[in-house]
PLY file of the C-alpha trace (Angstrom):
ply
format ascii 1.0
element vertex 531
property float x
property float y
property float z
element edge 530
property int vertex1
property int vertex2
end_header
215.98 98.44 135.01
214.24 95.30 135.19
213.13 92.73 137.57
215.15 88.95 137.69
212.87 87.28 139.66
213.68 83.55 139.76
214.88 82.89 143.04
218.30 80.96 143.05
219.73 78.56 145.40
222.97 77.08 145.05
223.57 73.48 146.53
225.01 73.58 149.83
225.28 74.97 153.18
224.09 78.25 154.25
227.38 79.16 155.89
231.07 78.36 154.50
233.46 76.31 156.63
234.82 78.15 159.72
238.02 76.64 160.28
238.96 75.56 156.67
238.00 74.40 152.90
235.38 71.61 152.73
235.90 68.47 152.21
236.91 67.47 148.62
237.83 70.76 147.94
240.70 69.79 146.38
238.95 68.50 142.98
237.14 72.28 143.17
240.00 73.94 143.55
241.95 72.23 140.19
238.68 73.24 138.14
238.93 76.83 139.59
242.86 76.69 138.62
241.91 75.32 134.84
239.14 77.97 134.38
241.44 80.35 135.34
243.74 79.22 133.22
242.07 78.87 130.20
240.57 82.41 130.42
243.95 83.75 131.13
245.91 81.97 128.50
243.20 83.44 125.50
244.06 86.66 126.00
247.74 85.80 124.93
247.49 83.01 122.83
246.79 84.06 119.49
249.24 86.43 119.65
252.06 84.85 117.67
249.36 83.02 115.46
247.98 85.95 114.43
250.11 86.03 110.93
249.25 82.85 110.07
245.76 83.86 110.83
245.07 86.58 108.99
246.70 85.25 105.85
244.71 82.27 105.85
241.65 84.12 106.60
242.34 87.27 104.84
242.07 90.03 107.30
245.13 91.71 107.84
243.09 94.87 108.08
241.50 93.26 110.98
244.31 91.76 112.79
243.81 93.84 116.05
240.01 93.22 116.79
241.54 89.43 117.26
242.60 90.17 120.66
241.04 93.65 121.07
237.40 91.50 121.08
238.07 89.17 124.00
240.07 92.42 126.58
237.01 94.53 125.46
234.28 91.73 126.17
236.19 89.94 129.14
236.88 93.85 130.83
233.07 94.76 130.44
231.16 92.06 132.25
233.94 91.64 134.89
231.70 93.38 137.34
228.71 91.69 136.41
230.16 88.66 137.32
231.20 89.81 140.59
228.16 91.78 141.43
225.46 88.87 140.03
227.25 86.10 141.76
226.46 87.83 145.14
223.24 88.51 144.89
222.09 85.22 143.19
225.10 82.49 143.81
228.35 81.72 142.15
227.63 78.15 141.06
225.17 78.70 137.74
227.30 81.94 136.70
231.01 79.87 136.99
228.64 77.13 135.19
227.72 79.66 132.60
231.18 81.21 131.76
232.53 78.01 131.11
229.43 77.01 128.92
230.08 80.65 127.10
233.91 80.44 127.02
233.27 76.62 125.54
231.12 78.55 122.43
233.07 80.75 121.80
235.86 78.71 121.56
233.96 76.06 118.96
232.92 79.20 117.03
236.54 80.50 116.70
238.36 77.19 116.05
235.57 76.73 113.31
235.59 80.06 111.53
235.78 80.35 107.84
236.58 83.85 107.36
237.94 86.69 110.42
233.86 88.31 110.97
233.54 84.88 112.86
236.42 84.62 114.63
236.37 87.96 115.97
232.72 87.07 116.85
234.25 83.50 118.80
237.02 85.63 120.29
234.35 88.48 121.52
231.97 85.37 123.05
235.06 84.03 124.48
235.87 87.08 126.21
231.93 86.93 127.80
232.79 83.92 129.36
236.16 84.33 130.10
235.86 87.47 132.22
233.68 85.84 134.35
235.90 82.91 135.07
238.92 84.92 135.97
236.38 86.78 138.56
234.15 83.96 139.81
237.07 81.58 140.39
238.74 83.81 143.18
235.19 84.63 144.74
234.45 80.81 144.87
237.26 80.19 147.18
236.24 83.25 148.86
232.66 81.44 149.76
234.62 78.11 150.54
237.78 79.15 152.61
238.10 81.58 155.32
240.49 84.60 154.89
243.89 83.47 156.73
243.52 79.79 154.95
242.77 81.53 151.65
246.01 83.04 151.25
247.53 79.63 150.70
245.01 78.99 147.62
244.94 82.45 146.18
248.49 82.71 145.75
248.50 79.33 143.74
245.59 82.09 141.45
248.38 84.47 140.88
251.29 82.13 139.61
248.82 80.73 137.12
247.76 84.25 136.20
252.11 85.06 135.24
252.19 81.83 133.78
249.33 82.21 131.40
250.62 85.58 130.33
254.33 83.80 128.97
253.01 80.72 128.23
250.01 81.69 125.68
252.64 83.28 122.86
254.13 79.79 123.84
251.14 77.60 122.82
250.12 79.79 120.14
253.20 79.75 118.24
253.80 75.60 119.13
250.48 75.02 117.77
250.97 76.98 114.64
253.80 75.82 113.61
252.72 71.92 114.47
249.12 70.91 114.16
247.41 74.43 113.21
246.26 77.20 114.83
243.24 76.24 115.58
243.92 74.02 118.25
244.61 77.23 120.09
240.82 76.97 120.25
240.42 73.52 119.95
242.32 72.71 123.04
239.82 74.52 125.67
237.33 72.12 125.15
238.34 68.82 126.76
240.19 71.01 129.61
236.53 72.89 129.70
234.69 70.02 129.95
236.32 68.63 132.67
235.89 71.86 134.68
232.20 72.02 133.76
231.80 68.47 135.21
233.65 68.86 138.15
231.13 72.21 138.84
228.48 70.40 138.26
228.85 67.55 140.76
231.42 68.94 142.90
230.64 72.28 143.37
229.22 73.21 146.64
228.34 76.45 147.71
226.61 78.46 150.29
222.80 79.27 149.14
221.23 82.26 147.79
218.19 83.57 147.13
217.53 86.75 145.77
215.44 89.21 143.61
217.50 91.05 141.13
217.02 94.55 139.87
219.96 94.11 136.96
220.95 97.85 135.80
220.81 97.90 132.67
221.50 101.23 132.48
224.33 101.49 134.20
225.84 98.45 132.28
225.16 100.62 128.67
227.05 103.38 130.20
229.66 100.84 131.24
229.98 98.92 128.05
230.48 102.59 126.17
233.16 103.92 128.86
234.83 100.74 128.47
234.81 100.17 124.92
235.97 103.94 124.08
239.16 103.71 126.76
240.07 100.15 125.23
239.83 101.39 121.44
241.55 104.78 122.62
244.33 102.73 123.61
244.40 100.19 121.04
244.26 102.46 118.25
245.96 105.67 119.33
249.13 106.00 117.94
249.56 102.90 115.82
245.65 102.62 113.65
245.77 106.79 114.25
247.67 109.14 115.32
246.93 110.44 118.93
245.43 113.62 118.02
243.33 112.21 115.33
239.56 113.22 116.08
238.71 109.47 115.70
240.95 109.42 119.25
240.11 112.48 120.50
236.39 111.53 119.70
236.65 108.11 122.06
238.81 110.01 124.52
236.08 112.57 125.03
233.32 109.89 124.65
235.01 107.86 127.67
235.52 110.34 129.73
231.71 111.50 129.37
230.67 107.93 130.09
232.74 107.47 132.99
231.41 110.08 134.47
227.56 109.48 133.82
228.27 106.24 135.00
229.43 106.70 138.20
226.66 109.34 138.73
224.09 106.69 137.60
225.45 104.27 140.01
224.38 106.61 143.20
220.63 106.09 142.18
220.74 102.27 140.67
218.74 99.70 142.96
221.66 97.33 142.58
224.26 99.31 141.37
227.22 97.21 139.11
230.46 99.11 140.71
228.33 100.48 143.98
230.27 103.80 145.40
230.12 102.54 148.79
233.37 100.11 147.72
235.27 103.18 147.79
234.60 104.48 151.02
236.79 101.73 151.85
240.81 102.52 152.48
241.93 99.31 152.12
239.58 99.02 148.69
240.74 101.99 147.68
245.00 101.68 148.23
244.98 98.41 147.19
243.48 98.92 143.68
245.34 102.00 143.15
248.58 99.75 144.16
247.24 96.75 142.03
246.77 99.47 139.22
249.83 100.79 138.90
252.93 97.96 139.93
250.87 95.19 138.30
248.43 96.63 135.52
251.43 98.62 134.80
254.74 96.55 135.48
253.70 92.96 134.02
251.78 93.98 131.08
254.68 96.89 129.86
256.88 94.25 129.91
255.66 91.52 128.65
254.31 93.75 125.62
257.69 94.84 124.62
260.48 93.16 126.04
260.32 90.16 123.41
260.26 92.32 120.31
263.35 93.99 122.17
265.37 90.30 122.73
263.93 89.92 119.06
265.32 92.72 117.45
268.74 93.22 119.70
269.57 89.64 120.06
268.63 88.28 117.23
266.35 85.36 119.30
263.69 83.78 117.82
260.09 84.18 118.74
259.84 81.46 120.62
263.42 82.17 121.94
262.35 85.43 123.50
259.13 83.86 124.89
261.34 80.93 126.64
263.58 83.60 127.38
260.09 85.42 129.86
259.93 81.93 131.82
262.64 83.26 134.77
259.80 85.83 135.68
256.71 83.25 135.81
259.50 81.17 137.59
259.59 84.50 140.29
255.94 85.34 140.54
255.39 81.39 141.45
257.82 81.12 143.46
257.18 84.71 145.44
253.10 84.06 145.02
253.56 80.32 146.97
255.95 81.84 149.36
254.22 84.32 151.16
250.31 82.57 150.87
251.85 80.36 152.99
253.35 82.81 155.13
250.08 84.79 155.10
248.16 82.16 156.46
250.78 81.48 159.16
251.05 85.19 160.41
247.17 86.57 159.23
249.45 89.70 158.11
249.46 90.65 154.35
250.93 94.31 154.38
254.68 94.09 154.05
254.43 91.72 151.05
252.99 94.87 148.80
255.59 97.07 149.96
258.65 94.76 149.52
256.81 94.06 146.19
256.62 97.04 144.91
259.99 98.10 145.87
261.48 94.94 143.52
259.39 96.27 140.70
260.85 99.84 141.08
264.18 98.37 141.22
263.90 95.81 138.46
262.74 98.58 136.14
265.82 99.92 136.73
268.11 97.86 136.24
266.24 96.78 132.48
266.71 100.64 131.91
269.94 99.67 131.90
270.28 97.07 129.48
272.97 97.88 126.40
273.19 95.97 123.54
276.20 94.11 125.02
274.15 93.19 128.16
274.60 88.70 128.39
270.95 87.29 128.43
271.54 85.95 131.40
271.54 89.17 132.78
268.64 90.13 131.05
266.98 86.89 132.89
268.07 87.80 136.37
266.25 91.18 135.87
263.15 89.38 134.60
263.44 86.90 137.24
263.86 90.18 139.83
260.55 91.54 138.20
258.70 88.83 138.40
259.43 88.14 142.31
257.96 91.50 142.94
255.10 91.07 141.03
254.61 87.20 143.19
254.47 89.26 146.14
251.90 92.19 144.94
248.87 90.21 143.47
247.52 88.03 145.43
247.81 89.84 148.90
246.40 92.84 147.36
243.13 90.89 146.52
243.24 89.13 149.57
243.11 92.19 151.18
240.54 94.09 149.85
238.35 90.46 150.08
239.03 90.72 153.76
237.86 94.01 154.48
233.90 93.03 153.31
231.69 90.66 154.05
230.52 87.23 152.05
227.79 88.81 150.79
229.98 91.58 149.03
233.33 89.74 147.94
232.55 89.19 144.95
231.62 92.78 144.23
234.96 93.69 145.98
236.99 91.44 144.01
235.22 91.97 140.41
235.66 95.30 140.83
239.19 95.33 141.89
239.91 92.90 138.82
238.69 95.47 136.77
240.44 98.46 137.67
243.45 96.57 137.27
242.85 95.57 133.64
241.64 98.87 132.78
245.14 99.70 134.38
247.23 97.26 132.11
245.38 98.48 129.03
246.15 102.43 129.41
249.41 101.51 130.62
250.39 99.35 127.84
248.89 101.87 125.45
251.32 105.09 127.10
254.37 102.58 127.12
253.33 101.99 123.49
253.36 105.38 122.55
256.86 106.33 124.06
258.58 103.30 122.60
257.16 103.98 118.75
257.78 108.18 119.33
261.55 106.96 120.51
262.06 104.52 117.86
261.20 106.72 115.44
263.38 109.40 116.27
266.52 107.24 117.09
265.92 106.00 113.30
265.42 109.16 111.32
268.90 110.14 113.88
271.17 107.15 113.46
270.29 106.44 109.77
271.92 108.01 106.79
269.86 108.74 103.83
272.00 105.24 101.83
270.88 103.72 105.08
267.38 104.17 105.18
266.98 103.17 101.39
268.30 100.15 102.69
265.83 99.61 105.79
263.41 100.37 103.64
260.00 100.99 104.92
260.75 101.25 109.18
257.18 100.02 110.43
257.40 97.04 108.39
260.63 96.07 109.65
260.94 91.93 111.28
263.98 90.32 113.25
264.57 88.44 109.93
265.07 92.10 107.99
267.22 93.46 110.77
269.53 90.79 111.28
269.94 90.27 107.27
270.89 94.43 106.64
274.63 94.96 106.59
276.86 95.44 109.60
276.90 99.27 110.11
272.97 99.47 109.45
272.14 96.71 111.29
273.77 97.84 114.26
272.54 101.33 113.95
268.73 99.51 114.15
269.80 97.37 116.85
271.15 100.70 118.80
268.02 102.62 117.92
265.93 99.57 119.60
267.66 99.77 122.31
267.72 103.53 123.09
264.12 103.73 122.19
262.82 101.12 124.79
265.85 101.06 127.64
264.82 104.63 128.87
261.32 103.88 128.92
261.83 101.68 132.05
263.30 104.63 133.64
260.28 106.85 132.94
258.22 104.28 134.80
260.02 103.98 137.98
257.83 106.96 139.54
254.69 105.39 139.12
256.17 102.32 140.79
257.54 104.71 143.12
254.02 105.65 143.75
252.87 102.55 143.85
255.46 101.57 146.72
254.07 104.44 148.76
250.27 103.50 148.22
251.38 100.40 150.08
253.28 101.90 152.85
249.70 103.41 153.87
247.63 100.42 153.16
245.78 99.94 156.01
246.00 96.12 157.45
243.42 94.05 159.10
244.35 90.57 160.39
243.09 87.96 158.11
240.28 85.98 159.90
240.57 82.66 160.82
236.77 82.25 160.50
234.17 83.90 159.08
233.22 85.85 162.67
236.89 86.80 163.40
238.61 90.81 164.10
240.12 90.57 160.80
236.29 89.49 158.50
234.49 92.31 156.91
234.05 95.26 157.69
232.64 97.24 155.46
228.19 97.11 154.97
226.54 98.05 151.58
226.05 101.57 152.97
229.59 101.87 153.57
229.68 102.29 157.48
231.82 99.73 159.72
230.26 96.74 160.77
233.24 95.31 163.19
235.67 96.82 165.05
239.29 95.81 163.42
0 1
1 2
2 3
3 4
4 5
5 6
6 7
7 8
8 9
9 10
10 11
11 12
12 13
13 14
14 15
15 16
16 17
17 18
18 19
19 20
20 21
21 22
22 23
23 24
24 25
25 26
26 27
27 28
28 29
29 30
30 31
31 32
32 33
33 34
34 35
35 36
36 37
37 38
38 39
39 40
40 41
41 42
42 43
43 44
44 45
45 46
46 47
47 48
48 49
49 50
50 51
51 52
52 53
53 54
54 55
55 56
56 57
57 58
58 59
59 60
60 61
61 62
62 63
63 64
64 65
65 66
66 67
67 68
68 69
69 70
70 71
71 72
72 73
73 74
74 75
75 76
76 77
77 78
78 79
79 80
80 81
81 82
82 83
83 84
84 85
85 86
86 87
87 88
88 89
89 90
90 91
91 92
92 93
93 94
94 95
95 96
96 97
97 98
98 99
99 100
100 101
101 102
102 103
103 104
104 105
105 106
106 107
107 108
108 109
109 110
110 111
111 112
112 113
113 114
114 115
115 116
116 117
117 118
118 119
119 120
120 121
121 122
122 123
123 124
124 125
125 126
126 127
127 128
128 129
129 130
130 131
131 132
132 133
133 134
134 135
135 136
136 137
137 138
138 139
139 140
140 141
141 142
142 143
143 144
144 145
145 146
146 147
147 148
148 149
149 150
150 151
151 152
152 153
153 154
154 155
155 156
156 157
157 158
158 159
159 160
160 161
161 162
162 163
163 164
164 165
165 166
166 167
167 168
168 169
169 170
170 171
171 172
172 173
173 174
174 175
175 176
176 177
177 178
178 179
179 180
180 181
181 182
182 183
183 184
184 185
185 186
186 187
187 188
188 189
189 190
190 191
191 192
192 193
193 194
194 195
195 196
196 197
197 198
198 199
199 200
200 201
201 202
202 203
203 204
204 205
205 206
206 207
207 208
208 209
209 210
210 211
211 212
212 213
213 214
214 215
215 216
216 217
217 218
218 219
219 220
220 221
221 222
222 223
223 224
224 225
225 226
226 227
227 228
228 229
229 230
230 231
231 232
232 233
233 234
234 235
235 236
236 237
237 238
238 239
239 240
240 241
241 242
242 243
243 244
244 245
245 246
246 247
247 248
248 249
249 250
250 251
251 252
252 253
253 254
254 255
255 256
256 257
257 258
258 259
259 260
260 261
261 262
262 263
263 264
264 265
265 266
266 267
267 268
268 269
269 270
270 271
271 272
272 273
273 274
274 275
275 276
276 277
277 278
278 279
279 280
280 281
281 282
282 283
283 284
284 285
285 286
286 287
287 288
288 289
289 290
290 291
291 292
292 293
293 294
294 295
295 296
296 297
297 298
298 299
299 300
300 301
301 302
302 303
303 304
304 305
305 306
306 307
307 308
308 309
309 310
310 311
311 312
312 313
313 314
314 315
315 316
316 317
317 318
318 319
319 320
320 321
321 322
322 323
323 324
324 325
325 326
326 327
327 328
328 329
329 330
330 331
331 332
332 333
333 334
334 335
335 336
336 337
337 338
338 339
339 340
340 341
341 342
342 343
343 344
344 345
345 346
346 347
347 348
348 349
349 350
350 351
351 352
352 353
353 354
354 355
355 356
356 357
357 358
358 359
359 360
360 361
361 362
362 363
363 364
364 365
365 366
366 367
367 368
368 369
369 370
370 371
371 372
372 373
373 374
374 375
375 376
376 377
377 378
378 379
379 380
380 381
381 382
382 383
383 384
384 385
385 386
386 387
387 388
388 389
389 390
390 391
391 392
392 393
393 394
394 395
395 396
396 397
397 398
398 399
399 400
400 401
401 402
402 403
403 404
404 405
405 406
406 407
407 408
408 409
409 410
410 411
411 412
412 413
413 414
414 415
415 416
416 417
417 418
418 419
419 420
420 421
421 422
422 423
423 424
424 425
425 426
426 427
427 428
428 429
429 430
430 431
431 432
432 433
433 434
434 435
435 436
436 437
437 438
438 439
439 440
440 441
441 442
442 443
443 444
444 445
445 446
446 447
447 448
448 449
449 450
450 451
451 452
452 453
453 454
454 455
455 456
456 457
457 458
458 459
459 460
460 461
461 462
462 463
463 464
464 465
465 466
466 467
467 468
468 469
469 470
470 471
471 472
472 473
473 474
474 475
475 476
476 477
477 478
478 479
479 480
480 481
481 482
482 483
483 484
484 485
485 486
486 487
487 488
488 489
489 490
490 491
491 492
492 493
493 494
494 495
495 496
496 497
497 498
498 499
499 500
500 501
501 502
502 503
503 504
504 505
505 506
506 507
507 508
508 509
509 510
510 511
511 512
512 513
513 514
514 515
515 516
516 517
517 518
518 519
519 520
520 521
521 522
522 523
523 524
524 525
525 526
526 527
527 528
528 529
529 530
């Protein structure tokens, strides 16, 4: 560990606003929304570029590390964001992810062969992590807890729409002026943040010597890296009980576990173990963990190949087709941040939440090849209302339960968990779908049949929808049984989730910074207010 001695103040007052946002924090708040933004949308974006991309580049074989390199880089410094910005200020590290996001984007939109974009897209990831954290701690420092609700839920909306809209703007630009404006496109929006950070940007000083542990952040970066290529690669690179994957799996769980002891003795410790003394720190990122890692990311990784491949939509088509959830989450997300604010109570949005996610999951378990799409929307539309009323109250809650000088910590770390959440969750959903598919192909096709498929992991909508009638629809039916019951086999961990947020514990929100319902939680993990 090592000594980071320059002592940083940020511009403006000592102490955040007691009864509201300062002025112009309107103009702050839009750059917070378009950081956010932009570091949400990149991990989605390239998505349906990516064949373009690799042919032009020549990297098929390297395909994955496109997006793998921004989750894995975005995922590890998560908590250093959080945990840096509140022990030396928030204003030069939101400063800095932008600057780093900006790089990374100039070096991937330039790249002349797929080393350097994986290289833009892992530098991208540096700065993008810390925008998705530092944004929501910013307004953290600038509003107090029962006005925040009204401007984190705003957060959340943007975070559903990025996830839809990315494939969206990937695919738009591809097809129109290259894919490289994918890239391109983050710098004017970028620069306009920076700016408004730069001039704008007020918030409560700091001053601080920094032991950084660098030790503890090795031990993180390994955990992290062998869970996210466990995940990635088992089952589709190699087969789950390959020793590459049982070699990360056992690697991980080694990590994880040295890490967490290492954090008991670090000086400034990244994830500090105190955070989980907490009950409300604790429920809520179990909850967040399981409805939303979970629920939004299962989804949204296979329910468009299913519209692809059983409806015979486009990929854009099945993208569009996403836009009634985004249209619940905003509408949900707005909805109760204002009623949050209103009431100080955050508690029963979680549980009614949760309880929409179990039962949207349902009903897509459902879903039969005759099923109308505009069924298929109302479900989406169901699943995305429940997610609107999960996010945002979840971080607002665990925000509220420490004080300033910890949010950021708080928040970072619940972030975290959560995306460590989506990526083992997507992985297991993964693995289900492909072991179904499989097995509903080698069941349903006839030996004349399967000459005609051809090779089955190198099958497209386009192949599908051009085989004849009787083997098309025995694909089609295979897709469907393969995924349908796969919704059903995560309604218990929704389930779960629902019941994690029946016992979440609730604390008014504050109307100030000195109210019943501020933090309440010190660094050595003992109450500091009475709630």
């Amino acid at each position: 560990m090592s000594d980071l001695t320059p002592a940083v103040e940020d511009e403006g007052p000592k102490e955040r606003h007691s009864s509201g946002p300062p002025p112009h924090f309107a103009l702050t708040f839009a750059a917070l929304m378009a950081a956010m933004l932009l570091a949400s949308l990149d991990q989605t974006i390239v998505s349906t570029a990516l064949p373009t991309i690799v042919g032009e580049l020549h990297g098929v074989n390297h395909m994955a590390w496109v997006t793998t390199a921004y989750i894995l880089a975005a995922t590890i410094v998560m908590p250093v964001y959080g945990r840096l910005g509140d022990l030396i200020g928030r204003k030069f590290l939101f400063l800095g992810g932008i600057g780093v996001f900006l790089v990374g984007s100039v070096i991937a939109g330039s790249a002349p062969d797929m080393a350097m974009l994986i290289i833009g897209r892992a530098v991208q990831g540096l700065g993008g992590g810390g925008l998705m954290i530092t944004s929501q701690a910013i307004i953290a420092d600038l509003v107090p807890p029962r006005q925040r609700a009204k401007y984190m839920a705003p957060i959340g909306a943007v975070f559903g729409l990025s996830s839809v809209a990315g494939p969206l703007l990937g695919g738009w630009f591809t097809d129109g002026i290259g894919w490289r404006w994918a890239f391109w496109v983050n710098l004017p929006v970028g620069v306009l943040a920076l700016l408004v950070g730069v001039f704008a940007l007020r918030l409560p000083r700091k001053s601080a010597e920094v032991v950084f542990d660098y030790r503890g952040f090795g031990l993180l970066t390994v955990a992290v890296t062998c869970t996210v290529l466990m995940a990635e690669w088992g089952g589709t690179d190699y087969a789950w009980s390959d020793p590459v994957i049982l070699g990360l799996a056992a690697g991980g769980l080694l990590s994880w576990v040295v890490f967490f002891l290492s954090q008991r003795r670090a000086a400034e410790p990244i994830i500090p173990l105190w955070l989980f003394r907490s009950r409300i720190f604790t429920t809520a990122t179990l909850t967040g963990l399981l409805v939303i890692g979970i629920g939004m990311f299962a989804v949204i990784g296979y329910l468009p190949t299913y519209l692809q491949m059983v409806y015979g939509v486009s990929a854009t088509e099945s993208g569009l087709l996403l836009i009634p959830m985004v249209v619940g989450v905003s509408v949900t997300a707005v909805s109760c941040g204002q009623l949050m604010s209103k009431t100080g109570r955050y508690k029963v949005f979680p549980i009614v939440g949760s309880a929409l996610v179990a039962v949207a999951a349902l009903l897509l378990s459902t879903l039969g090849t005759g099923t109308s799409l505009s069924v298929v929307c109302g479900y989406v539309f169901l699943l995305g209302a429940g997610l609107g009323l999960t996010m945002q109250p979840l971080v607002l809650a665990v925000q509220n339960d420490f004080p300033s000088a910890d949010v950021g910590t708080a928040t970072s770390a619940n972030n975290f968990f959560r995306e460590i959440g989506a990526t083992l969750g997507t992985a297991g959903v993964g693995a289900l779908f492909t072991h179904r598919l499989a097995d509903q192909l080698a069941d349903r096709l006839t030996a004349d049949a399967a000459k005609a498929v051809g090779d089955t992991e190198a099958l497209t909508p386009a192949l599908v929808h051009a085989l004849p009638e009787k083997v098309q629809d025995s694909v089609i039916l295979s897709y469907q049984q393969a995924l349908t019951p796969v919704f059903r086999y995560m309604i218990p961990v929704f389930v779960l989730g629902l019941v994690l947020a029946c016992v979440l514990p609730e604390k008014m929100l504050a109307d100030d910074d000195g109210g019943p319902g501020d933090a309440t939680h010190s660094p050595s993990g003992e109450p500091v207010a009475a709630s």
